[in-house]
N, CA and C atoms as an extended XYZ file, in Angstrom:
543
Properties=species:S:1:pos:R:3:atomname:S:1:resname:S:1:resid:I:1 pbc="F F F"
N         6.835       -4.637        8.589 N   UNK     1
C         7.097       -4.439        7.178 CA  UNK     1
C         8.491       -3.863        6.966 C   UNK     1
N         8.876       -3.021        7.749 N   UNK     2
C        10.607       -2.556        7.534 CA  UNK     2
C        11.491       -3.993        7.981 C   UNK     2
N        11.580       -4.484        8.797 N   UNK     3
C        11.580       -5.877        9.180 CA  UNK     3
C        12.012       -6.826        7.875 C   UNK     3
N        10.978       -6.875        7.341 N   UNK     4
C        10.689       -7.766        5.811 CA  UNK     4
C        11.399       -7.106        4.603 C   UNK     4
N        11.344       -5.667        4.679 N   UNK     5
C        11.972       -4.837        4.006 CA  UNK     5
C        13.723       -4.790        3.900 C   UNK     5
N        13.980       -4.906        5.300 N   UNK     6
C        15.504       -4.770        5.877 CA  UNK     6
C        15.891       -6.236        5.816 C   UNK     6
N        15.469       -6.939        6.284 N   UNK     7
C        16.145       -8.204        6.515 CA  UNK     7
C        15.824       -9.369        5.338 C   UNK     7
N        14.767       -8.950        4.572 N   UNK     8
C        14.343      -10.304        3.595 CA  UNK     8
C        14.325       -9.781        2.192 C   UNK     8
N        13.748       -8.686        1.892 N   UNK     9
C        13.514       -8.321        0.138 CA  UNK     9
C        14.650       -7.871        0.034 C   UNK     9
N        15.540       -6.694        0.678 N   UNK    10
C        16.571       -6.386       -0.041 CA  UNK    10
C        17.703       -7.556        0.191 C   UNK    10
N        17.972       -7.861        1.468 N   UNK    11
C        19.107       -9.108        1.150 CA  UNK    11
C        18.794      -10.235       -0.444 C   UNK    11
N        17.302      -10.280       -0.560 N   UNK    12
C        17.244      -11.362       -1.818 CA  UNK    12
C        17.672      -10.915       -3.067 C   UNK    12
N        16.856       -9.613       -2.995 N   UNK    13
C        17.291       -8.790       -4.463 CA  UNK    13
C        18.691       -8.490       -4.546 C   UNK    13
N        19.927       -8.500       -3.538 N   UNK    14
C        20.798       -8.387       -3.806 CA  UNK    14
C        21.669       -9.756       -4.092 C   UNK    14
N        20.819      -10.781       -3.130 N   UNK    15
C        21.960      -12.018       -3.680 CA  UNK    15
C        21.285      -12.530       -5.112 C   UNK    15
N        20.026      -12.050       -5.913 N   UNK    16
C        19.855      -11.982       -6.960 CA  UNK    16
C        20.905      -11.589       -8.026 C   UNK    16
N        21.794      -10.664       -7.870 N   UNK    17
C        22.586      -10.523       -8.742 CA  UNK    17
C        22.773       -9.025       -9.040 C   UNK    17
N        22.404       -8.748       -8.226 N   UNK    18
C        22.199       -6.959       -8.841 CA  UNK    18
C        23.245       -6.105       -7.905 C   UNK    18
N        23.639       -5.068       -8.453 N   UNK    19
C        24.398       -4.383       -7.689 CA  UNK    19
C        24.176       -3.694       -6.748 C   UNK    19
N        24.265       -3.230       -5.454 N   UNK    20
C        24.069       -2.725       -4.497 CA  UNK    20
C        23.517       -1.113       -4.854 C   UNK    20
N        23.906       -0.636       -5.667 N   UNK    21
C        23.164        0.803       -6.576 CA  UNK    21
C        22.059        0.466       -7.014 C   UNK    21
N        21.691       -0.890       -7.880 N   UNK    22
C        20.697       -1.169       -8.468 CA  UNK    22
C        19.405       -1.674       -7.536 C   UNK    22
N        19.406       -1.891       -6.783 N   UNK    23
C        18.887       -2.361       -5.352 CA  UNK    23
C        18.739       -0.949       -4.772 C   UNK    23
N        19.317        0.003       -4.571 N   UNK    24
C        18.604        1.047       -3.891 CA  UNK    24
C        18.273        2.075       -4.569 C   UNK    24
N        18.508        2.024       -6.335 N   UNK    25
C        17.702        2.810       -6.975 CA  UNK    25
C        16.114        2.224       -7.186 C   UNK    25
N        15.973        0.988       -7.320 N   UNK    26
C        14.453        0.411       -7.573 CA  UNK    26
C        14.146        0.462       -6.198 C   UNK    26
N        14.613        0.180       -5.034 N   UNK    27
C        14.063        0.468       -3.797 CA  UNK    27
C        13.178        2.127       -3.688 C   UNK    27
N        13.910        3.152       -3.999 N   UNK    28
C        14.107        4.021       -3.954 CA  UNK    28
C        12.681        4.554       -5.089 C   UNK    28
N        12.737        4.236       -6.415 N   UNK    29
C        11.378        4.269       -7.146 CA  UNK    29
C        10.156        3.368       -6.423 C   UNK    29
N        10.150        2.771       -5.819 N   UNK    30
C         9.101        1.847       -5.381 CA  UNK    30
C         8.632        3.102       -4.183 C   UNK    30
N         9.791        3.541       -3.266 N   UNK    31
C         9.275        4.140       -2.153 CA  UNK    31
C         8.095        5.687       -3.034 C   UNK    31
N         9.009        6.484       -4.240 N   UNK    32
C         8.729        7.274       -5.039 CA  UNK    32
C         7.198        7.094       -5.228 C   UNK    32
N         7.040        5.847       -5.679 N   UNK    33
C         5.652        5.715       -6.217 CA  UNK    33
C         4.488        5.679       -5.184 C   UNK    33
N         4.814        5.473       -4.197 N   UNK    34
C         4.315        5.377       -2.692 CA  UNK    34
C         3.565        7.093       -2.216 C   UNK    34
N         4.915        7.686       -2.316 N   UNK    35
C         4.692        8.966       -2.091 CA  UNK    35
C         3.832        9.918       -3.337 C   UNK    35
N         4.252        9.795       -4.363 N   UNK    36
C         3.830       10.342       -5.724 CA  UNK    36
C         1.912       10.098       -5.597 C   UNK    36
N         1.341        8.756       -5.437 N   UNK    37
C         0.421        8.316       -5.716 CA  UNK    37
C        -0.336        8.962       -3.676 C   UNK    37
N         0.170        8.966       -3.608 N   UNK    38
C        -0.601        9.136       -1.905 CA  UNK    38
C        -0.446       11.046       -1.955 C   UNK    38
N         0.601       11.663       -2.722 N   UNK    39
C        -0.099       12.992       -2.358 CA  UNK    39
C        -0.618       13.978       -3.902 C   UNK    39
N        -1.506       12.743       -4.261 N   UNK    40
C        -2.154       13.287       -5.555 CA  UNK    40
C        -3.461       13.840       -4.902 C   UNK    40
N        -2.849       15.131       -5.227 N   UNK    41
C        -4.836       15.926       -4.570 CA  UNK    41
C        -5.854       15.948       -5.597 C   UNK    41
N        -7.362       15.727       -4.889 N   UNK    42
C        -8.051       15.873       -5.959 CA  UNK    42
C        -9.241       17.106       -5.241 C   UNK    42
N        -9.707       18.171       -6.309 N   UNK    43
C       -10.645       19.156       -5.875 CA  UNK    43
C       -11.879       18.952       -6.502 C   UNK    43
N       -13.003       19.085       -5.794 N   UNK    44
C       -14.204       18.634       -6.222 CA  UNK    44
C       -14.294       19.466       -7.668 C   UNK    44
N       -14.021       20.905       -7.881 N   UNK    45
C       -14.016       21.072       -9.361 CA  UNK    45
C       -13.290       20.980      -10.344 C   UNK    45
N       -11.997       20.294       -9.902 N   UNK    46
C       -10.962       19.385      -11.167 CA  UNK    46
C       -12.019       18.412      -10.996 C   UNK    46
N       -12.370       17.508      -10.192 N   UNK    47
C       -13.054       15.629      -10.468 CA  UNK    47
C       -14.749       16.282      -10.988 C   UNK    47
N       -14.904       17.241      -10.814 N   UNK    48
C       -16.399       17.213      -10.930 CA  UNK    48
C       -17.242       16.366      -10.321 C   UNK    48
N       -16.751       15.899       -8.892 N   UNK    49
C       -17.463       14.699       -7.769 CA  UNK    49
C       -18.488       15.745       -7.129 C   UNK    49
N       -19.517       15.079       -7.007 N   UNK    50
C       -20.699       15.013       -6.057 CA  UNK    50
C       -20.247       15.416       -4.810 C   UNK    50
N       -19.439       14.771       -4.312 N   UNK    51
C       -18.802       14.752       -2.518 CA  UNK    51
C       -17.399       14.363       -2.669 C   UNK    51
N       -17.216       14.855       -1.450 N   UNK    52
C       -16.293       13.986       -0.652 CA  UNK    52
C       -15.754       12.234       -1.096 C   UNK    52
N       -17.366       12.024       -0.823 N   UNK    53
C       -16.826       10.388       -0.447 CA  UNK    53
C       -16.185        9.836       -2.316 C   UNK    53
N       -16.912       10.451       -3.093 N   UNK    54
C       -15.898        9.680       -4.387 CA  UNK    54
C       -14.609       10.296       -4.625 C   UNK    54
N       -13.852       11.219       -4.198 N   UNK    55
C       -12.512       11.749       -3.567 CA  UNK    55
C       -11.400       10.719       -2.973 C   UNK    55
N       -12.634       10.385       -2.008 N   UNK    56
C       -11.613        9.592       -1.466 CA  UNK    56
C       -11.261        8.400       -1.941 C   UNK    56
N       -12.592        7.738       -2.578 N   UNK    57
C       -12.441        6.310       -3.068 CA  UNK    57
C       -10.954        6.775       -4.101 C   UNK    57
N       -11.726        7.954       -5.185 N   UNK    58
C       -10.257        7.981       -5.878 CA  UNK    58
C        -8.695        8.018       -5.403 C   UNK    58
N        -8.681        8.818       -4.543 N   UNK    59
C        -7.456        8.657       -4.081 CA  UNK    59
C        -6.976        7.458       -3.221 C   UNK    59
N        -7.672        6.656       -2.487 N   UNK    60
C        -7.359        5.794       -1.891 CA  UNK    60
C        -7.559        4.391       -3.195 C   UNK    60
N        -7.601        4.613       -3.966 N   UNK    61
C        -7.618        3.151       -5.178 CA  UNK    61
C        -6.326        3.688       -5.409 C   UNK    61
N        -5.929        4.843       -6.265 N   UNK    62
C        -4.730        5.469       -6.524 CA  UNK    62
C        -3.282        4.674       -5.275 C   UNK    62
N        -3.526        4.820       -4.183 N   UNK    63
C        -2.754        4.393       -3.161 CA  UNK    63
C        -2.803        3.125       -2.502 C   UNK    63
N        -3.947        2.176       -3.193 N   UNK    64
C        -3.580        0.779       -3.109 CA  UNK    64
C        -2.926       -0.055       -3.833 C   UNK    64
N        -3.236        0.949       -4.844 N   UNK    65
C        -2.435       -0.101       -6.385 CA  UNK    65
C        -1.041       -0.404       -5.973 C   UNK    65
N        -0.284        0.595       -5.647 N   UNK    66
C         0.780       -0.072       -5.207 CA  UNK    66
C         1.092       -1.266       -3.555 C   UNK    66
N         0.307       -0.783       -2.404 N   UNK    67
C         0.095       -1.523       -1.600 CA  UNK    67
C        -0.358       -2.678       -1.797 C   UNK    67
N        -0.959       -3.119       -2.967 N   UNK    68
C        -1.181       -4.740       -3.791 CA  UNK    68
C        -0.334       -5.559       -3.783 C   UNK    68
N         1.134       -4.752       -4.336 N   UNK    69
C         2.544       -5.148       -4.940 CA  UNK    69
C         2.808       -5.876       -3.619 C   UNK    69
N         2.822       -5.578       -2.253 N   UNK    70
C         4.020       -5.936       -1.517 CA  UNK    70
C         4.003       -6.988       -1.000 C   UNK    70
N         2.294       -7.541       -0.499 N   UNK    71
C         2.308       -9.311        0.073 CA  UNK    71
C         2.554       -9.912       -1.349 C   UNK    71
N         2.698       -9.831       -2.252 N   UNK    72
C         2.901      -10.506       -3.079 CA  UNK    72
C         4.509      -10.646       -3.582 C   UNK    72
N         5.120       -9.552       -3.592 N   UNK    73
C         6.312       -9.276       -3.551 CA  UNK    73
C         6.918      -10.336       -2.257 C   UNK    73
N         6.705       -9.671       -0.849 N   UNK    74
C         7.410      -10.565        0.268 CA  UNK    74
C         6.929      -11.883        0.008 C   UNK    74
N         5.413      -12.476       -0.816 N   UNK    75
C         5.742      -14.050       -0.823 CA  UNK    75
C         6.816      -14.325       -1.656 C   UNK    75
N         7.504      -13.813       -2.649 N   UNK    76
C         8.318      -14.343       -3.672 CA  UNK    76
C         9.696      -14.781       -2.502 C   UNK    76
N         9.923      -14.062       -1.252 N   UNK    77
C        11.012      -14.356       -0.535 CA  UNK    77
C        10.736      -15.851        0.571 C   UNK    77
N         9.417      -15.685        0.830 N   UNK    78
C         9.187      -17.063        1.542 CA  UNK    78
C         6.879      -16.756        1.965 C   UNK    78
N         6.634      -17.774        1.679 N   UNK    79
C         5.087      -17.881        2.387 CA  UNK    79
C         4.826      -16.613        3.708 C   UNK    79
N         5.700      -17.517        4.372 N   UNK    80
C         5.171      -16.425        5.872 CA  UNK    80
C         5.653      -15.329        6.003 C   UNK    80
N         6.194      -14.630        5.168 N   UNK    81
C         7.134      -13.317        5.022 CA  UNK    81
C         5.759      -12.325        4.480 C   UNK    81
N         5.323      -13.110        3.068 N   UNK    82
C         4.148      -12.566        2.394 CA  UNK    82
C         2.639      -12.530        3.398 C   UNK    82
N         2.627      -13.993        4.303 N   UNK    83
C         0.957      -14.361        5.103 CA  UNK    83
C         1.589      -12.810        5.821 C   UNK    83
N         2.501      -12.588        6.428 N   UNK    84
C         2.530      -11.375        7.436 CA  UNK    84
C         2.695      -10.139        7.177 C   UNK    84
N         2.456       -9.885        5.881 N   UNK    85
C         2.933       -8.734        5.658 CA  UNK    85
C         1.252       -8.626        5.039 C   UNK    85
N         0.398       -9.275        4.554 N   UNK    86
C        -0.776       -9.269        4.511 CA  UNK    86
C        -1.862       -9.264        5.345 C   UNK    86
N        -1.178       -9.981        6.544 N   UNK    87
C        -2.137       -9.351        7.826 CA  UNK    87
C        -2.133       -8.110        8.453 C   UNK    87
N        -0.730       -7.499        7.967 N   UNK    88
C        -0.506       -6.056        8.344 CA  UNK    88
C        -0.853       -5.072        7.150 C   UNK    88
N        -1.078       -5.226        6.297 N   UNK    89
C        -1.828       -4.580        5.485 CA  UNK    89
C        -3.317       -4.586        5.397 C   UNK    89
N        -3.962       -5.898        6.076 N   UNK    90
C        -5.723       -5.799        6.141 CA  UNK    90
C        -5.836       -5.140        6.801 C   UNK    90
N        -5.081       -5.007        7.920 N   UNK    91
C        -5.698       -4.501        9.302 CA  UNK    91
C        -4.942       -2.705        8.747 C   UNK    91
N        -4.371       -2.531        8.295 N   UNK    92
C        -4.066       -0.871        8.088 CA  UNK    92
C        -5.101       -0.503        7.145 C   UNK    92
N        -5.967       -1.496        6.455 N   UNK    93
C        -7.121       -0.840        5.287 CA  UNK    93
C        -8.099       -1.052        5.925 C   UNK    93
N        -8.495       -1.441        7.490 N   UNK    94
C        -9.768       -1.040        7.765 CA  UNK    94
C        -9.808        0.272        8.078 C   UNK    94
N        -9.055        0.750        8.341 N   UNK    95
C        -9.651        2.451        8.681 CA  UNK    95
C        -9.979        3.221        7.241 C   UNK    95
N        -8.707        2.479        6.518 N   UNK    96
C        -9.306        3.411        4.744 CA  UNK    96
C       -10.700        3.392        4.333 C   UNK    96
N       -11.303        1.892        4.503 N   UNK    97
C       -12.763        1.189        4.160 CA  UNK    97
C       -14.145        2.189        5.223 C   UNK    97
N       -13.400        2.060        5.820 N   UNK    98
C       -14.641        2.730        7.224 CA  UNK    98
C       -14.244        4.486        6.948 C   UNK    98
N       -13.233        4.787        6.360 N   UNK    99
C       -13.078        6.285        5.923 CA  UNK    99
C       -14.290        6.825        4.654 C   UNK    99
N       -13.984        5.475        3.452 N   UNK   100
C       -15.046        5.638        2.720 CA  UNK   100
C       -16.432        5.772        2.525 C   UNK   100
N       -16.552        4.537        3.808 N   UNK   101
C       -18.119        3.963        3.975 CA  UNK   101
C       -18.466        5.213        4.618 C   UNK   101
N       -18.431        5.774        5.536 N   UNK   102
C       -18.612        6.811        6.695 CA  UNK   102
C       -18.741        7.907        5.955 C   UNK   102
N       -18.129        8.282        5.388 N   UNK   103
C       -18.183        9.357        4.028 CA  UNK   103
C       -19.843        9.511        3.473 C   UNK   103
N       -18.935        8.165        2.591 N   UNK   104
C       -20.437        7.527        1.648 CA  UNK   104
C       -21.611        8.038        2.030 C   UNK   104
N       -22.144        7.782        3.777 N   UNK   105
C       -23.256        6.848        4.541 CA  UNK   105
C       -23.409        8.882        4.381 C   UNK   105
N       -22.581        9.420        5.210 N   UNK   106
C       -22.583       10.878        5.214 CA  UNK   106
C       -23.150       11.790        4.337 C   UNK   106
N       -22.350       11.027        3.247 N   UNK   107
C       -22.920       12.378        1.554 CA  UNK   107
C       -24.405       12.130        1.545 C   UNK   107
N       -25.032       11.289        2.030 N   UNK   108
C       -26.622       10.460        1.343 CA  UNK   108
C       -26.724        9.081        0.781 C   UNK   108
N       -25.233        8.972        0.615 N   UNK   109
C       -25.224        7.100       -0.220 CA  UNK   109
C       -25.936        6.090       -0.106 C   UNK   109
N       -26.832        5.220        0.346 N   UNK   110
C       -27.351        4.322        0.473 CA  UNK   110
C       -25.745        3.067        1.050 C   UNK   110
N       -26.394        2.314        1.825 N   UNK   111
C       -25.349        1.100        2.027 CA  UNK   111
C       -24.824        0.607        1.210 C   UNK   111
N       -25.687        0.246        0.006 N   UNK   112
C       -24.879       -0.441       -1.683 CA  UNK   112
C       -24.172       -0.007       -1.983 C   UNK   112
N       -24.255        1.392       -2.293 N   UNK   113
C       -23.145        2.235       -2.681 CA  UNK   113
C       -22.103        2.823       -2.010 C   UNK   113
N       -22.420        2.439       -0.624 N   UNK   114
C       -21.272        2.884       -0.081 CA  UNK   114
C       -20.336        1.485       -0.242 C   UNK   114
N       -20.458        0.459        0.358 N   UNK   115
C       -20.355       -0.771        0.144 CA  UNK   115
C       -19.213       -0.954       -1.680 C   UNK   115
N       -19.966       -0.459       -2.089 N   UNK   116
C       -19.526        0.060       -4.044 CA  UNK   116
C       -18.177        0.198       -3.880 C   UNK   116
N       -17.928        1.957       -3.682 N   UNK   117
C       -17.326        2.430       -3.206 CA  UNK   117
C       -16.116        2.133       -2.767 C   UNK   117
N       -16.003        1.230       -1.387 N   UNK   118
C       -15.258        0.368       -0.287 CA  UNK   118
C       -14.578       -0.411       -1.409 C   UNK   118
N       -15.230       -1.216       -2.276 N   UNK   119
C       -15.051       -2.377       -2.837 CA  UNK   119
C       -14.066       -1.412       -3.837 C   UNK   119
N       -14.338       -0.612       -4.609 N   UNK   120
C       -13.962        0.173       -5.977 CA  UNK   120
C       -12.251       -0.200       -5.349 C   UNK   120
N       -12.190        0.894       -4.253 N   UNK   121
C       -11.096        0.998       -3.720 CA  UNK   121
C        -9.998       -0.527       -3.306 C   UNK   121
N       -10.736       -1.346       -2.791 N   UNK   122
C       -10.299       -2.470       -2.455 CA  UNK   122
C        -9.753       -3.557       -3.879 C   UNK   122
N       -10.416       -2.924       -5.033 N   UNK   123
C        -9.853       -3.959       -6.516 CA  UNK   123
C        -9.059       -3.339       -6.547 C   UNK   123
N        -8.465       -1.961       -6.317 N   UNK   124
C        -7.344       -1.139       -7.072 CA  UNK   124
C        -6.455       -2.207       -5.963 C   UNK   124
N        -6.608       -2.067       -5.032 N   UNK   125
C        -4.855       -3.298       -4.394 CA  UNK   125
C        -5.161       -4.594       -4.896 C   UNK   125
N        -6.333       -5.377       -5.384 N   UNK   126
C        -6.273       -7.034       -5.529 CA  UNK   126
C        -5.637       -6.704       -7.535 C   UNK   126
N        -5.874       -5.451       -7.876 N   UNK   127
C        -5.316       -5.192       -9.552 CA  UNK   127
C        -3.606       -5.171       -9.141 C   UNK   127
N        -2.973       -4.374       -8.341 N   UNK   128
C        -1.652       -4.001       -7.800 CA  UNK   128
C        -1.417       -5.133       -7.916 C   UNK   128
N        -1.873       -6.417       -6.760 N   UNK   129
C        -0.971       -7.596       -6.421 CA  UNK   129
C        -1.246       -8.490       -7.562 C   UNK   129
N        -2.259       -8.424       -8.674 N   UNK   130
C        -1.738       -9.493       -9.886 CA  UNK   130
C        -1.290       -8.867      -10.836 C   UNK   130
N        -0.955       -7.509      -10.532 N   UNK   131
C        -0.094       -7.257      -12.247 CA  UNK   131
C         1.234       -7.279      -11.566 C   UNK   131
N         1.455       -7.291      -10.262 N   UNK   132
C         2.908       -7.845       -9.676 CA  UNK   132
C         3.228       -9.672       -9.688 C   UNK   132
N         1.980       -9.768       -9.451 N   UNK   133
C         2.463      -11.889       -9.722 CA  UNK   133
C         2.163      -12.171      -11.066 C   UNK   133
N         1.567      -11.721      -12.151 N   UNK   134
C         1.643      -11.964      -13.447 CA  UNK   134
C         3.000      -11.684      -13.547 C   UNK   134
N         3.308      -10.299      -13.853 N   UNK   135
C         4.800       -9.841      -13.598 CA  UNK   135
C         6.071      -10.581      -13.375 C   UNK   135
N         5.737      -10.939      -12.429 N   UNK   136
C         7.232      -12.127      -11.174 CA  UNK   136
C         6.687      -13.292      -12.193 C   UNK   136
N         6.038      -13.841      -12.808 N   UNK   137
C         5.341      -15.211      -13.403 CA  UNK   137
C         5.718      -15.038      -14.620 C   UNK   137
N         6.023      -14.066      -15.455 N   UNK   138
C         6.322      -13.681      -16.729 CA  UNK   138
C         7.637      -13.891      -16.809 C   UNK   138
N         8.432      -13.169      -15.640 N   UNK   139
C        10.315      -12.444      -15.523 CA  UNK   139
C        10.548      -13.644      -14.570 C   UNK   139
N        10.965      -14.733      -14.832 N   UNK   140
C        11.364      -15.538      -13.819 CA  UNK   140
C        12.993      -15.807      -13.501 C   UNK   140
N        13.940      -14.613      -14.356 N   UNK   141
C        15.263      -14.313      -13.896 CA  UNK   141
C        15.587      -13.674      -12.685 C   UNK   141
N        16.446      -14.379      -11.888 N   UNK   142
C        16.812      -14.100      -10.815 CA  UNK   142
C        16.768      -12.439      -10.528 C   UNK   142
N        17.299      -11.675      -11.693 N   UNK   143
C        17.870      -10.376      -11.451 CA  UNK   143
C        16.330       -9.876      -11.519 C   UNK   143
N        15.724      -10.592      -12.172 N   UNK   144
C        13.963       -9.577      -12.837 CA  UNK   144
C        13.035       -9.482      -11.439 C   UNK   144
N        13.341      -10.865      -10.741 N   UNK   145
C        12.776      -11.211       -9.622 CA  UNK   145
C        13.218      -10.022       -8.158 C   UNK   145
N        14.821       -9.896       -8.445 N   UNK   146
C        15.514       -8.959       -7.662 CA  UNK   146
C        15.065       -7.644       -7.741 C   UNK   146
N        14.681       -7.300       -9.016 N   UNK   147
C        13.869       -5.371       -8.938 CA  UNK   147
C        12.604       -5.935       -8.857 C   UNK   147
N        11.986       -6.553       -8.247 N   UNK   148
C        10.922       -7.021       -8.237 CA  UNK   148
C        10.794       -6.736       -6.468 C   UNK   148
N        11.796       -7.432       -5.920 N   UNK   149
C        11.185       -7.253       -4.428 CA  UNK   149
C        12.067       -6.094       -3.788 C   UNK   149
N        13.483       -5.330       -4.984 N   UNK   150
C        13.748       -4.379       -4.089 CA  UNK   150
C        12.536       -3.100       -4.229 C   UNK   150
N        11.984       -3.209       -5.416 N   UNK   151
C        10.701       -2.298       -5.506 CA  UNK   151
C         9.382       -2.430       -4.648 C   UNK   151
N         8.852       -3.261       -4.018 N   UNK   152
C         8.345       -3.744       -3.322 CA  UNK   152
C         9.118       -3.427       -1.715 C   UNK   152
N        10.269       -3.385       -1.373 N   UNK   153
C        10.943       -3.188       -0.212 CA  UNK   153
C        10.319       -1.550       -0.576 C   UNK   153
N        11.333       -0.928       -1.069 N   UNK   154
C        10.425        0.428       -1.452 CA  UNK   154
C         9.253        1.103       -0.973 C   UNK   154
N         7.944        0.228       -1.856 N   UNK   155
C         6.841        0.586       -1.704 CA  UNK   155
C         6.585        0.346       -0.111 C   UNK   155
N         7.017       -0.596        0.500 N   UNK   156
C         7.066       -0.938        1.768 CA  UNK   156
C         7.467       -0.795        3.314 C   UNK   156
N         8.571        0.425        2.733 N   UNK   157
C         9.162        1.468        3.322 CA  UNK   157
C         8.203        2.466        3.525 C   UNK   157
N         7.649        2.495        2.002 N   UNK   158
C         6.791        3.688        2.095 CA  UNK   158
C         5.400        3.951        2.954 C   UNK   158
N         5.094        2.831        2.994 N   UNK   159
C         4.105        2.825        3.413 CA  UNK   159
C         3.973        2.268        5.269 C   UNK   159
N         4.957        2.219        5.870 N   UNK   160
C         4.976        2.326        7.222 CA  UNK   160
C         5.978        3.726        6.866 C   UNK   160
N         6.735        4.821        6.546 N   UNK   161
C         6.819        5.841        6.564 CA  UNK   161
C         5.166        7.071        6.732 C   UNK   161
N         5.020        6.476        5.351 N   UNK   162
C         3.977        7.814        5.324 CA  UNK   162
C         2.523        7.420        6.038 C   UNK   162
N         2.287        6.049        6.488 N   UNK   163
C         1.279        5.627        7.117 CA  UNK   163
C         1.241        5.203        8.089 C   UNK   163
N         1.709        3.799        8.191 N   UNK   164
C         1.412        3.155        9.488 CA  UNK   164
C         2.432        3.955       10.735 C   UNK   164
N         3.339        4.041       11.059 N   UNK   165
C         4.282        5.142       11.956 CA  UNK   165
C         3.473        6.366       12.429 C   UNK   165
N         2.991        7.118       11.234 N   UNK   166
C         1.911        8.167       11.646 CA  UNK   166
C         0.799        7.761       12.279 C   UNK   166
N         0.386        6.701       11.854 N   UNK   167
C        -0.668        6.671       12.128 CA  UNK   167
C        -0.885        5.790       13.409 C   UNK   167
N         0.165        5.099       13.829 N   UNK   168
C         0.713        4.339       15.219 CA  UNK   168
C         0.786        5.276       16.322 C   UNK   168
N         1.941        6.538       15.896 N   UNK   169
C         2.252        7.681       16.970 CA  UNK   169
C         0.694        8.327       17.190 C   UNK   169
N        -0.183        8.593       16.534 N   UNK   170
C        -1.316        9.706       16.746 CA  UNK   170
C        -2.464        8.391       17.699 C   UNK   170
N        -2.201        7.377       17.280 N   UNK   171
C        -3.242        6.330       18.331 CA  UNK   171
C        -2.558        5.955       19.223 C   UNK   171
N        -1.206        6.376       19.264 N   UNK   172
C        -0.788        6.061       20.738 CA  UNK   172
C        -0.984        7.499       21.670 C   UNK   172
N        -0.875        8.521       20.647 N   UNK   173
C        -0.699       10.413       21.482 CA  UNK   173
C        -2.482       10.431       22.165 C   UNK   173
N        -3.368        9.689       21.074 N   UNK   174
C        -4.850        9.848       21.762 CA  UNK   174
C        -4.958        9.348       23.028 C   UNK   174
N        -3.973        7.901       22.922 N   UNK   175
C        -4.342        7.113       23.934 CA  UNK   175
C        -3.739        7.664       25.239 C   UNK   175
N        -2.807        8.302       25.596 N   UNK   176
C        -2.277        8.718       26.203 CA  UNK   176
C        -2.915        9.800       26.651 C   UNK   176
N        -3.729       10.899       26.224 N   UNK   177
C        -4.255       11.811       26.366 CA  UNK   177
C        -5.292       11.251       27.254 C   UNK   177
N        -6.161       10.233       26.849 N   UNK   178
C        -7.129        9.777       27.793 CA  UNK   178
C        -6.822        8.745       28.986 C   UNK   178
N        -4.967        8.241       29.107 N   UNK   179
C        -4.633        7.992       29.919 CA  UNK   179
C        -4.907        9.009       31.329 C   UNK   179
N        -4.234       10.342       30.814 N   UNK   180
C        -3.826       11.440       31.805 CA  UNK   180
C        -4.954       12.234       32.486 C   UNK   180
N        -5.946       11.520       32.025 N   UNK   181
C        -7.506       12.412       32.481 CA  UNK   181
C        -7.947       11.568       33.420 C   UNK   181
């Protein structure tokens, strides 16, 4: 995703027409919104939740909405830019899904509802990626298209920053740990 980020959304958004400031200020809000939405805390007596597990659904819908934006964003630069940046995003939301369900199964939930739950979380990114292709489908100017995927580079930054990297180094530090034994 930095890859796609570095070499494909921002080169487009810039031969879009935009100025090299304008390109790393919407880069720069995209990453913002990344961070903003991922360290929104919630306390069981601000939400008035039951548990845990509807905590998390909230916060993890909160932090897909934008993760929606970005296979949709990298398809606007080419098909297989977007197919790959979507296989690397399924596979980083199974641990979110199995965070919920596990929760869920934990508080007392029944399977449906945990299942619920999983799903709640999973529309907040399929809502992200069509109010970004309605969006790109509406603004079909080069420049509209250009804060379109440098915001998306952004969000995309952000999210191998504050996720996948972390969360790469700590499954490689486990693995290693049970190497040395």
């Amino acid at each position: 995703m930095l890859t796609v980020s570095a070499l494909s959304l921002i080169p487009s958004a810039l031969d879009s027409g935009l100025s090299f400031i304008q390109v790393l200020i919407t880069t720069c809000l995209g990453f913002a919104l990344v961070i903003a939405l991922s360290s929104v805390k919630f306390d069981k007596a601000g939400a008035k939740a039951k548990n845990p597990a509807l905590l998390i659904t909230i916060a993890l819908s909160l932090h897909n909405l934008p993760e929606g934006a970005a296979p949709i964003g990298a398809s606007l630069v080419d098909i297989q830019t977007g197919l790959t940046t979507s296989v690397v995003l399924a596979l980083h939301n199974i641990p979110e899904g199995i965070a919920i369900s596990a929760t869920a199964l934990l508080a007392g939930y029944g399977r449906k509802r945990a299942l619920l739950l999983t799903l709640a979380a999973t529309l907040a990114e399929a809502l992200g990626a069509f109010a970004v292709y309605f969006s790109g489908s509406l603004l079909l100017s080069d420049r509209s298209i250009g804060l379109l995927l440098s915001g998306v580079a952004g969000i995309m930054i952000a999210i191998c920053a504050k996720e996948l990297i972390p969360y790469s180094l700590k499954a490689l530090g486990s693995r290693r740990n049970y190497a040395d034994d």
